[in-house]
N, C-alpha and C positions, 0 to 999 in steps of 0.2 A: 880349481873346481872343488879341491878338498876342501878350501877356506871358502869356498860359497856354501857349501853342503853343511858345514859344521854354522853356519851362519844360521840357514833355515833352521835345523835343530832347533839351535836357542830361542828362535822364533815360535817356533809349535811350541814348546815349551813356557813359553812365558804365556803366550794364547792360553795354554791350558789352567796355566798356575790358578791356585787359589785367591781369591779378592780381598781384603778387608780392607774397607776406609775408615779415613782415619779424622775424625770432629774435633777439633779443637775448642774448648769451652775456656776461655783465655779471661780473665783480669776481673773486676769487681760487675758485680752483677746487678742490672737496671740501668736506666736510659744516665749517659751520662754527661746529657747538654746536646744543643742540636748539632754539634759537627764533631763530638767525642761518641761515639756507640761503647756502652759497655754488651754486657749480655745480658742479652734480652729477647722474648720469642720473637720478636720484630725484625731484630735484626739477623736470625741465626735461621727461622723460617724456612726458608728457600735451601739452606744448607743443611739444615736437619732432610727435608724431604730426598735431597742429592744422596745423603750420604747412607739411605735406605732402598737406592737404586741401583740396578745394574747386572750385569750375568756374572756367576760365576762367585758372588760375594755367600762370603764364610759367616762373617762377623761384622761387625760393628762398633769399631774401637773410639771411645771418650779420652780425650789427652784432657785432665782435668786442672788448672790452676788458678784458683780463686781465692781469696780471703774473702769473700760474702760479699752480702750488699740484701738487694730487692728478696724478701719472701714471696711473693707475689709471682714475681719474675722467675724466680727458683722454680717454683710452684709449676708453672705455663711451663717452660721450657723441659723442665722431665718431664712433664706428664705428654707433652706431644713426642718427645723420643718413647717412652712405653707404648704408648698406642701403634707406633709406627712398629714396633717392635714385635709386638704382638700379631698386628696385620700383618707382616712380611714374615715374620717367623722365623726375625734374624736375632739371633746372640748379641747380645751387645757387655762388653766387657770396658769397663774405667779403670784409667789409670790413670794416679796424681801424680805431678812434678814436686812444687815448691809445697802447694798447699790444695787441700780441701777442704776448706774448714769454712764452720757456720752454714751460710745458704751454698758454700762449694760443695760441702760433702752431700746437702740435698739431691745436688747433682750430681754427684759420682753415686749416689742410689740409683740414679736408674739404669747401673752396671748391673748386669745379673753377677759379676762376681765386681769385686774393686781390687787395683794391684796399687801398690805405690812404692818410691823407694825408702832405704832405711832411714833418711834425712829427710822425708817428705815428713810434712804436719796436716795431722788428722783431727776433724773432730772439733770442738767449739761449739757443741749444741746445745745451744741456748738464744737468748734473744736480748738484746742490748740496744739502750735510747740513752743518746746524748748527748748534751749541750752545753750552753754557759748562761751564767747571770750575771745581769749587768745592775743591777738595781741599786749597789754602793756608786758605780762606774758613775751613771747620769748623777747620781745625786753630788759628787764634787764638784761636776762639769755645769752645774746648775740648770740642768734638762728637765722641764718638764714632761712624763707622758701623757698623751693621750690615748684613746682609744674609746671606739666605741663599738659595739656588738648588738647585733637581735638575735636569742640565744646565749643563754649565760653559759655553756660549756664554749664560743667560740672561739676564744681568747684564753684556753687552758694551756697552761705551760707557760706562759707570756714570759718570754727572757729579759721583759724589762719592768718585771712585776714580783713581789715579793712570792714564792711555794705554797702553796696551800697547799691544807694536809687532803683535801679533798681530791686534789689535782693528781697527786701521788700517787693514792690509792687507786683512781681509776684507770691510770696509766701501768700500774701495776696489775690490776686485773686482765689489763687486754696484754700485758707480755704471758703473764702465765696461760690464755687462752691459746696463746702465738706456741707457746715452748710445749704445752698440751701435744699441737700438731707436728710440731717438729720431730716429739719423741716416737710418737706414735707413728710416723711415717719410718722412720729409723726402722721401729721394730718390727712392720709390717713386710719393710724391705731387706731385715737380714736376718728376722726370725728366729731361728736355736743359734747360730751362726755367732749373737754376742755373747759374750762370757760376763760375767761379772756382773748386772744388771742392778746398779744401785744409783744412789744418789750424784755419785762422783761421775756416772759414765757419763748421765744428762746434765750436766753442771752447769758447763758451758767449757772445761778445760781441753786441753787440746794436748796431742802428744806425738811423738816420731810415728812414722810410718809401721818399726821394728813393735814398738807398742802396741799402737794401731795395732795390728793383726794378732797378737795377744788377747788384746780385747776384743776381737773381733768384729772389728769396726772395718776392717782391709780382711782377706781373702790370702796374700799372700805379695813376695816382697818380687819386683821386679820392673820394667820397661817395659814398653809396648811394642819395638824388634824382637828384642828377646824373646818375651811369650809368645807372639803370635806365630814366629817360626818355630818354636818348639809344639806347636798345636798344632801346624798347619804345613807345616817344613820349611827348608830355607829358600826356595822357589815363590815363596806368598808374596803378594805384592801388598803392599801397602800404598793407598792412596789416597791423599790428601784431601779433605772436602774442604775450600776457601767459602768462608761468610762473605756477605756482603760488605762493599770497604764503605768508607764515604762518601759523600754527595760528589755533584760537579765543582758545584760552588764550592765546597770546602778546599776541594785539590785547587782552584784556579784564586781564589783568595783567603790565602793562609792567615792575613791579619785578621780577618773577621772574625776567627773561630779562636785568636789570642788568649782573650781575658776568661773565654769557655775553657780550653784546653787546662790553661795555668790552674782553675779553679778546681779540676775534675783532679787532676796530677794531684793537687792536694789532698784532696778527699780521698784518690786512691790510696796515696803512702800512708797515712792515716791508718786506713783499715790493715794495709800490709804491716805496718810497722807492731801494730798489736802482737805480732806472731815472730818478732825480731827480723823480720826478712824487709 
């Protein structure tokens, strides 16, 4: 009877506990092939709206691990967790793992605080376009190009085309319009909150987590058990809000989504490896 009684206890108890779920904002950012999902509002949607639901919820915890990708996507994806945030009139607090950085740390903005640990990397704002030229390559191979266009900017960048100094500059004007926004959302989102406010914060460099919060780019150094039972006590539940996985067709034929998968893997370590990780 005592080991029933002490049974319900736990029970009313956990009933009561305080809520906080818990979003995971996982891997490089933007669509990445039809049977790979990076993060993207499309795919996170449904999970965003989940993890702004329910009785009893405190907060609104972002597990944040990105090395970038999509501005655009960055862009959608905070701005529909702010909105929800603002309508429900929930706290929402990020915390970075491995990294936030570039379009990551976009998203760990829409933490009203950011936590990360002392080996997480912060930061990377800035904006970066890159490829290769082939233009020696075809010429030993004895390739002719082709190409034809209506519209003489259609064919700018052409990686099998000699640089023009025009090409440069205009692609240069739309990064600096790009890193204009980036900065500006920065400072809109952490306010007196950054220290040091120069050329080097906006660079595009990146630094520890320990740093980070120096510069005040992070809030403060920690995990997302840890904080949230110190805010909330060790009774808080934390709970998991699952994104949408992939299709049918993906789970029921793995060879299709092969030469998609291998191609994404690449593109992703790419981005990861920029940051040593």
């Amino acid at each position: 009877m005592a080991k029933r009684s002490l049974h319900d206890r736990l029970r009313r108890i956990f009933r009561r506990s305080p809520r906080v779920n818990v979003l995971r904002l996982e891997g490089a950012i933007g669509s990445r092939g039809r049977f790979q999902k990076g993060i993207s509002l499309e795919s996170l949607e449904d999970a965003i709206d989940r993890a702004f639901s329910g009785s009893r919820l405190k907060a609104v915890a972002l597990v944040v691990n990105s090395p970038g990708g999509s501005p655009a996507q960055s862009a959608l994806v905070h701005d529909r967790i702010r909105a929800l945030a603002d309508e429900k009139d929930v706290p929402v607090v990020a915390f970075v793992q491995d990294a936030a950085a570039s379009g990551g740390y976009w998203l760990a903005c829409a933490g009203d605080e950011i936590y990360a640990l002392t080996s997480s990397i912060v930061g990377s704002i800035g904006v970066v376009s890159s490829g290769f030229g082939f233009v020696d390559a075809i010429a030993k191979l004895g390739i002719e190009r082709r190409i034809h266009t209506a519209g003489e900017s259609k064919a700018i960048l052409d990686p099998f085309e000699p640089e023009r100094v025009e090409d440069v500059e205009r692609l240069k004007a739309l990064q600096g319009e790009m890193h204009d926004l980036f900065k500006n959302h920065v400072k809109a989102r952490r306010g007196d909150r950054l220290n040091d406010i120069d050329d080097n914060l906006f660079s595009g460099a990146f630094w520890t987590g320990e740093e980070g919060r120096r510069r005040g780019l992070v809030d403060g150094i920690g995990d997302v058990r840890q904080v949230m039972r110190g805010r909330f006590g060790e009774h808080v539940r934390l709970r998991g809000v699952k994104s949408k996985g992939g299709g049918m067709l993906s789970r029921l034929i793995p060879g299709s989504r092969l030469a998609g998968a291998v191609a994404g893997e690449i593109e992703t370590r790419a981005l990861w490896a920029r940051f040593g990780l």
